[in-house]
Each structure stands twice: as C-alpha cells, then as structure tokens.
N, C-alpha and C positions, 0 to 999 in steps of 0.2 A: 247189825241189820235186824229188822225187825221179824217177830216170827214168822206173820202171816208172808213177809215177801219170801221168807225165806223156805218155807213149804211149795211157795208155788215156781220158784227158778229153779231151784237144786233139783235135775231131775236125770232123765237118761236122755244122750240124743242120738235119735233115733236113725245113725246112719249106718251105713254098710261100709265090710272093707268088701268089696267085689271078689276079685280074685283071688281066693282062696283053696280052694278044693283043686292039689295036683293031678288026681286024675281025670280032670277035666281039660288040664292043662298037656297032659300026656295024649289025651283024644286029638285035641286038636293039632300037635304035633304031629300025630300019625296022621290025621288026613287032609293035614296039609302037604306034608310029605308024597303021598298019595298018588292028591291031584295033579302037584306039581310035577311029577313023574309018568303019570297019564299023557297029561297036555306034552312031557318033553316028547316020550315016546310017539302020541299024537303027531306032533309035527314034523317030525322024522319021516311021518309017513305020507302026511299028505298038508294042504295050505289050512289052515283055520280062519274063519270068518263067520261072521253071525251068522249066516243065513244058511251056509251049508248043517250036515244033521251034526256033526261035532261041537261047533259055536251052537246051536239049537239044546243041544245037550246038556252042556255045559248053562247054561242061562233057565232053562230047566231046574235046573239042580238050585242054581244061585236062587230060584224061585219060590222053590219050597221050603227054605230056609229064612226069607225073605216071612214067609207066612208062619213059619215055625216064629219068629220072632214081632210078628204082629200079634201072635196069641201071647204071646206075654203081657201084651199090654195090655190085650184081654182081661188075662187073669187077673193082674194086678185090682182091676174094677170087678168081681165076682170073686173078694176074697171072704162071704158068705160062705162061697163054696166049696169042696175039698177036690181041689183041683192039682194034687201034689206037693210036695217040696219046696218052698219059694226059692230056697238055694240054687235047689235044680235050674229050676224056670231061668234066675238070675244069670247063672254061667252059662246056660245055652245060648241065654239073650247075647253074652261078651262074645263067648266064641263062634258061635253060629253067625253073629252078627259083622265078626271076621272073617268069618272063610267066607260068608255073602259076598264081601267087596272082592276077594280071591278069585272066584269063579266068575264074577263081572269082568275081569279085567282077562280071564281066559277065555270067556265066549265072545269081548271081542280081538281076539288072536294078540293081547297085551301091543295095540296100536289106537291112534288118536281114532278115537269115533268119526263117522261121516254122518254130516245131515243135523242140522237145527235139534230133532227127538232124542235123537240118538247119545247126543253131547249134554245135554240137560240132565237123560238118566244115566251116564256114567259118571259126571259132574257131582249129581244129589248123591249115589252109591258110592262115593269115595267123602263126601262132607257127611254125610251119616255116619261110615262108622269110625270117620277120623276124631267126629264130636263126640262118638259114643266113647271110644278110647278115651279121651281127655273128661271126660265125664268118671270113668271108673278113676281116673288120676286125683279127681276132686273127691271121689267119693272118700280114695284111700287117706288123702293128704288131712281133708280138713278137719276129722276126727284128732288125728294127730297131733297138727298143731296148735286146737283148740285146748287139749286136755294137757298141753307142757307147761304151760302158767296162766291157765286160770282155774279159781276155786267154783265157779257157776256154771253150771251146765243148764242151756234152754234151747227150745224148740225155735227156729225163726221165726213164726206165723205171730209167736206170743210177747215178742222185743216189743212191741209198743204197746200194750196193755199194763206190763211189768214195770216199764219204766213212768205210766202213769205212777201203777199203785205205790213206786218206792218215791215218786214226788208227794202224793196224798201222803205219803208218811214224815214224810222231809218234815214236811207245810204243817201238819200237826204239831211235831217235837216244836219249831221254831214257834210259833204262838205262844209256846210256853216260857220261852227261853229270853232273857234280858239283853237289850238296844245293842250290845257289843254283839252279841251271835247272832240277831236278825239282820245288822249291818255284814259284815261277815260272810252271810249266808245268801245277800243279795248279790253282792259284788264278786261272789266266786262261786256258789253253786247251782243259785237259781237258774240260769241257763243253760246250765249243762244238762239239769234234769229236764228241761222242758220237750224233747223228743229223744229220739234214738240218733247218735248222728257217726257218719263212717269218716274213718281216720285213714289216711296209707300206709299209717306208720306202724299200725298193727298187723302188717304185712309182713314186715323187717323184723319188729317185733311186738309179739304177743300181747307182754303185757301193754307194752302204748308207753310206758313211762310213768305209770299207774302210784309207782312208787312216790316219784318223784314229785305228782301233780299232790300228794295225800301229805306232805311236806309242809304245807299251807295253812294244814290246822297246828302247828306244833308255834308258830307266830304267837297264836292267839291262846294257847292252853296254856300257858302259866297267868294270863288275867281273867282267869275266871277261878269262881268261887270250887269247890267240889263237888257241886249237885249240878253245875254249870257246864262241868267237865263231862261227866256222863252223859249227858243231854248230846255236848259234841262230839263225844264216841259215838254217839248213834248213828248222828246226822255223817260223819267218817266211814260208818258201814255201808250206808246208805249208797252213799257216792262213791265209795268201791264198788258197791255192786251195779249202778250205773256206768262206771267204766267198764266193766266186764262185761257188761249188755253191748257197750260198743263195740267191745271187738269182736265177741258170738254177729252183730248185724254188719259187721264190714267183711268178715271173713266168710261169715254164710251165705251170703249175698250173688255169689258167681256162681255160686250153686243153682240160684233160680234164674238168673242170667243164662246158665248154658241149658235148662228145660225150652228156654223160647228158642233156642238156634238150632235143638235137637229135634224135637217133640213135631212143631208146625212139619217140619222138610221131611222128616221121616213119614209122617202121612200124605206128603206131599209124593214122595217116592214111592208110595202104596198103590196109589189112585195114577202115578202115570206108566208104571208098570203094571196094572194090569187093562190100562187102555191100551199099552204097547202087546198085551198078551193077545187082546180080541182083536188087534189090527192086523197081527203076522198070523192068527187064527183063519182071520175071515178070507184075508187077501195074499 
C-alpha cells in the first residue's frame, strides 16, 4: 500500500464501549430496585394513575431525568467547555435514560395508556430507550468485530475520500505497468475501486473473503518480468486495502442508520412532553 494511503486510514476509531463503569451499573440497580419497591408498596396502598399526586410523581421524576439526559446532548455540542467527565455524561445518558422509561411505565400505574397523547408519549418513551439500548449494543459490537480481522482502521465520514486516494494511486502504478497488468487491472480491479461498496457478507464474516478475492493476482505473477511483479504487489496492497474500506463502510454503516431512528424521536419526545407538562400545568 502506498505511503501517503497508508498515513491517512491507519488510524484510531473513534468509538466507545458504553457500558463500562460498575458503579454505575450498581446505582442503577439500586434504584431501580428502589422504585420498584416504592411503586409495589404504593399500590398496596392505594390505585395509581396519571393523574392522581403518585402517577404525578412518578412522571415528575421520569422528567427530570428526561432533561438530565437532554443535557447531554447539550454537552456533547459545547465540548469547548469543561462541563465534566464525558464518561460520566455518557453512563447517566444509558442509565438515566433507563430508569426514564421505568418510571414512564410507573406513572401510568404499568397499564395501556388512554387517549391519542397519551399513547404517542408512552409509544416514543419506550422506542427511545429501547433504540438507545441497541445503540450501546452497536457501540460495543462494532469495535469488536472490526478489529478481529482487519489490519485498517478509519473514521466512516473518510471511506470515500480514501478509496478515491487509493484508486489515484492504483491508476498511477498502472500507467507505468505493461498491456498484461493494465489488462488485468481493468477486468478485476478497476471497478471495485471505483466507490465504496457494502457487502452482507462482511456481516458473517469480517474479512469478506479478502483472501480468497487476493488469489487473482497469483494467475498473473509468474508472467511478469521482476520489476513487473513489484508494481502488482502494490496495485495487491492497494485492493486489500479497498476491501477493508468495505467492510469498516458496510459494518459502520447501522451505526448512522440507528442516529436517524434515535436522534429525530428523542427530540421529538422532548417537545411533546413538555407540551404535555404546560397542558396538565395549565388545565
């Protein structure tokens, strides 16, 4: 592979495993624990429903947690600032953003909602943070199965910049190279470089077959001369590392996939709970 690509893919990627920090994990045990014990004994004693001060309380509580976790998203955009911990921020965002849906489901007495409003915000409060959970599931996974066999590590914003620069490099070597490699090099690589393109099968697995498609050049290397050969080691690096650009763009990919099914509805559950706050305020 050639130097300059090889400075700019080899790099860190820049994800998170989430959940990490046990005593985080240990808080939120305890008060879930808590609640759930509140509400049992709650109910023992009297009915629950939105509207009396227990459901009132409860939904309360789910609110300020609700806004505890809007600030993060704050933060996230004002990290000029020194606004703590991103860790911190990070775990409160998972676990706060769980016990949010917990105390939804206690203030309305854990029964189907009544009323058009009603069902929309418990609907969004249950796809919130069920997205949010499967979102830390990506965050943890795809680190993972990115770094079990492959040798490139990149950012996904920079897959198709990269996979120009290592076709500009391709396209250079071959100019140089005799009618046997430029043939060669039309009929089996030039279209593979020509964008970034997603497979399923780097799903199953990693490499793609990486091996097997690199098998291709080994045809053609015993008819070329020794300087001939070097030239197709390259253009082999090359196309390695455009396979590996595939599968960082196929596997990275449901990552920005689940920002559009999280992100919009969560703001979406911001602005109609707190229309629902100055509705049961005013009236």
């Amino acid at each position: 592979m050639e130097t300059g690509v090889r400075d700019i893919v080899v790099g860190r990627i820049d994800l998170k495993r989430w959940v990490q920090e046990p005593r985080w994990l240990l808080a939120f045990s305890v008060a879930m624990v808590l609640c759930l014990l509140t509400y049992a004994i709650n109910a023992s004693i009297s009915e629950i429903n939105p509207g009396n001060s227990w459901g009132i309380t409860y939904g309360t509580f789910a609110s300020i947690l609700m806004v505890g976790d809007v600030l993060y998203a704050v933060r996230r955009r004002m990290l000029k600032y020194d606004l703590g911990n991103s860790k911190t921020w990070v775990q409160f965002h998972v676990y706060g953003g769980t016990l949010f849906a917990v105390l939804v489901l206690m203030h309305s007495g854990f029964r189907w909602p009544v009323g058009l409003m009603n069902w929309v915000l418990w609907s969004l409060s249950l796809w919130v943070t069920l997205s949010g959970l499967f979102g830390v599931f990506l965050q943890r996974w795809i680190p993972t199965i990115l770094s079990s066999g492959l040798s490139v590590e990149v950012v996904y914003e920079r897959i198709p910049e990269l996979v120009d620069q290592v076709r500009i490099c391709a396209e250079k070597v071959v100019e140089e190279c005799t009618d046997t490699v430029k043939d060669f090099y039309k009929m089996n690589l030039a279209g593979a470089l020509v964008a970034p393109q997603s497979k399923a099968i780097y799903f199953v697995d990693v490499t793609g077959g990486i091996r097997t498609m690199l098998r291709t050049f080994e045809y053609i290397r015993p008819l070329l001369t020794l300087e001939e050969k070097g030239k197709l080691e390259r253009l082999e690096g090359m196309y390695k590392t455009k396979l590996e650009l595939d599968a960082h763009f196929t596997i990275q990919r449901p990552l920005r996939w689940w920002l559009y099914t999280h992100v919009p509805v969560s703001l979406m559950l911001v602005l109609l709970v707190a229309l629902h706050l100055y509705v049961v305020s005013v009236y």
